[in-house]
N, C-alpha and C positions, 0 to 999 in steps of 0.2 A: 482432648483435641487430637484428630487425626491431622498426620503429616503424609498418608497416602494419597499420591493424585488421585482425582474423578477419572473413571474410565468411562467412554462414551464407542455405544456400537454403532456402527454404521453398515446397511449394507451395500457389498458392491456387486456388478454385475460378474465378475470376473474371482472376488474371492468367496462371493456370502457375506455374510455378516463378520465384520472386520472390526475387535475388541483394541482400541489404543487410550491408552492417558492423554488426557485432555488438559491442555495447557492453564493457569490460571488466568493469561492474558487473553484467551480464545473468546468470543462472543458468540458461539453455540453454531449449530448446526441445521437452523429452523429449517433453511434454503437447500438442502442436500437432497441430490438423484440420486436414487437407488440405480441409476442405471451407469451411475459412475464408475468407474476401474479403480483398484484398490491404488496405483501408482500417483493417479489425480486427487484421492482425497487431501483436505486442504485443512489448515487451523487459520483463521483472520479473527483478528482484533480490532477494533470498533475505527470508520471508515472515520479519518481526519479532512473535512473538505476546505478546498478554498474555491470559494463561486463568488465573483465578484457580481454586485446590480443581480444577482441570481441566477449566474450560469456557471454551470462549471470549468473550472480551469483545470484545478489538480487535485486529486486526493490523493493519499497515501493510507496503510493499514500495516501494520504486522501481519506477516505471513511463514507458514510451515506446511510442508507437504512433507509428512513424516514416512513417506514410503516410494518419495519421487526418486523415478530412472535416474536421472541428468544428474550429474551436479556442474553443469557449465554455469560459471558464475554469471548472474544479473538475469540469470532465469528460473528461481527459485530452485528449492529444494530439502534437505531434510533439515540441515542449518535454518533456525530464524533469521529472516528481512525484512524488508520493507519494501511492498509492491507499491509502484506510485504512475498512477494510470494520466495522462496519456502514455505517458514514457513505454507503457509495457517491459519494464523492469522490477527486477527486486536485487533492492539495493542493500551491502554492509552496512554498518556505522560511519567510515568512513566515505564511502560514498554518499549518504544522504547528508554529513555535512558539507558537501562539498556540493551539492544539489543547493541546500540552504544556502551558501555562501554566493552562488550562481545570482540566486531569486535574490537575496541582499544587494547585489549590483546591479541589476535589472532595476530593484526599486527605484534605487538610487538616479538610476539612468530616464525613469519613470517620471520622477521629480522633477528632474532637470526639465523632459520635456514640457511638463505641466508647467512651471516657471515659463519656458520661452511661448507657449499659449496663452499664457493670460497678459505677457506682454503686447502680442500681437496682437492680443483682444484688445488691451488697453490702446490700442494706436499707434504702437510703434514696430515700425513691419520694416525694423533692420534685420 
């Protein structure tokens, strides 16, 4: 049994063919332009959706950009995150619990509403 990562080449416009380890959590590469910059190449991990009635609301993915410029936080970079679109973020740990905990009170709040609608449906329109 190997304990060497997969290395996976990609070419870009700006290095050639650009040889990096490939994450275990990574879900491949199908979608890749060769016409990309070696700085934009990305690792994601299989896209988590919530589409409510079957629209999308939010997803989220593990993400690396193991050769990105930036490291201003909440917009990726060689560090793994979690991109979570609409947001146009990528978020720590700590910040996507804190994302969750957000959407936990929303639900919540969600509830409530729903409660005072079927009240209103039922007839009483205090």
């Amino acid at each position: 049994m190997t304990t060497e990562p997969s290395l996976i080449t990609l070419p870009t416009v700006d290095h050639g063919d650009v040889v990096l380890p490939e994450p275990a959590w990574c879900a491949g590469h199908a979608h890749h332009d060769p016409e990309t910059e070696r700085a934009d190449l990305m690792h994601a991990g299989p896209v988590i959706e919530c589409a409510p009635l079957g629209r999308p609301l939010l997803s989220a993915e593990l993400v690396q950009s193991p050769f990105a410029n930036t490291e201003s936080r909440r917009l990726g970079g060689r560090t793994p995150g979690v991109s979570v679109w609409p947001l146009g973020l990528t978020l720590n740990a700590t910040d996507l619990y804190s994302l969750a905990a957000e959407l936990d009170t929303y639900a919540d709040r969600l509830r409530t509403l729903a409660d005072r609608l079927a009240t209103v449906l039922d007839g009483d329109n205090r």
